[in-house]
N, C-alpha and C positions, 0 to 999 in steps of 0.2 A: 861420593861427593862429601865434601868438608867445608864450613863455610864459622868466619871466628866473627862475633859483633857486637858491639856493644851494649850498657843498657840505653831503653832510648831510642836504639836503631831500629828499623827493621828487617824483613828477608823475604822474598818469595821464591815461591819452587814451582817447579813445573812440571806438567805431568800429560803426555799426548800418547792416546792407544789408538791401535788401529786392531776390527774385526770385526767378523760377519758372524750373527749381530754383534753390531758397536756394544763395547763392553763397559759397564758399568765401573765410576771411579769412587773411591773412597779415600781419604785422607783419614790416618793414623800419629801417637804419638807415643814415647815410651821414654820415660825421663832416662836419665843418666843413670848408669849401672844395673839397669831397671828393663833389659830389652827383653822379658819374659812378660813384661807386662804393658803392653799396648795398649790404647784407649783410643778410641775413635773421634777424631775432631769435628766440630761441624762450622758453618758460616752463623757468626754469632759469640762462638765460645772465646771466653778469656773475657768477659765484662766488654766483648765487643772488639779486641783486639784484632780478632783471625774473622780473616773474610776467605772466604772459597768460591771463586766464578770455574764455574762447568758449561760449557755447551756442548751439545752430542749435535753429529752429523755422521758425515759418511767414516768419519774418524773421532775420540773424544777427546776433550783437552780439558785441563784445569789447571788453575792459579793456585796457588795456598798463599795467603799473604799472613805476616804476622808483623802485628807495628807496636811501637812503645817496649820493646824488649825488656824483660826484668831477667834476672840470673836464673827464674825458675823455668825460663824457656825452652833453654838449654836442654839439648837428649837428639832422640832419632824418631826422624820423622818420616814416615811411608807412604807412599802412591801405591792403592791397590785398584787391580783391575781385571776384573770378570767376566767372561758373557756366558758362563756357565748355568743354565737355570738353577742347579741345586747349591747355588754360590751359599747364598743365606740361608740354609740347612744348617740349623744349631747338628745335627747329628753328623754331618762330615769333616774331613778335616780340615780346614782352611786352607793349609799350605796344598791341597790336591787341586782347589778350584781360585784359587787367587795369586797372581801374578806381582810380582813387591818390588817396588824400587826405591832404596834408602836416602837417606840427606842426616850427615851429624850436623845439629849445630850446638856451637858454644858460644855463648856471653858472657862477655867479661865485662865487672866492672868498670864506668866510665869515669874519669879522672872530673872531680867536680869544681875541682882550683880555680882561679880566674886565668884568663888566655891570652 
């Protein structure tokens, strides 16, 4: 998925697993040119911009919201999802127990002229 917005705007992505046991979700981020280097978002981060709603049930779901867009938004963003106990094992490999599913986005510039 690919999604272009400006600054200003914002985006949400979505993210629903299903498994026995329901599988734990995390939200990821990896600027542009940068996809070796991931960073884990949380509800809070960006001065308050990115909010993340999670509910767990017999399925889990999550929102990732980002508002107020600035140009540094921009890059790939991941829904990961686990129910493997040795998920968060610093000693394992990640890609063996985490499940990814991507989102590019880009911001561009918003035209600040009168309208």
């Amino acid at each position: 998925m690919s999604e272009t917005k400006l600054t200003g705007d914002a985006f949400e992505l979505y993210c629903d697993v299903v498994g026995n046991p329901t599988p734990e979700i995390q939200w990821w981020y990896a600027e542009v040119n940068r996809a070796e280097a991931f960073k884990q978002l949380w509800d809070g981060a960006r001065k308050r911009r990115v909010t993340i709603n999670t509910a767990y049930g017999a399925n889990g779901v999550s929102v990732l919201r980002v508002t107020r867009l600035t140009l540094e938004d921009s890059g790939t963003y991941e829904c990961r999802a686990s129910n493997d106990p040795r998920r968060n094992d610093l000693r394992q490999n990640p890609s063996i127990t985490w499940i990814r599913a991507q989102a590019t986005i880009s911001v561009l510039q918003s035209e600040s002229g009168p309208q």
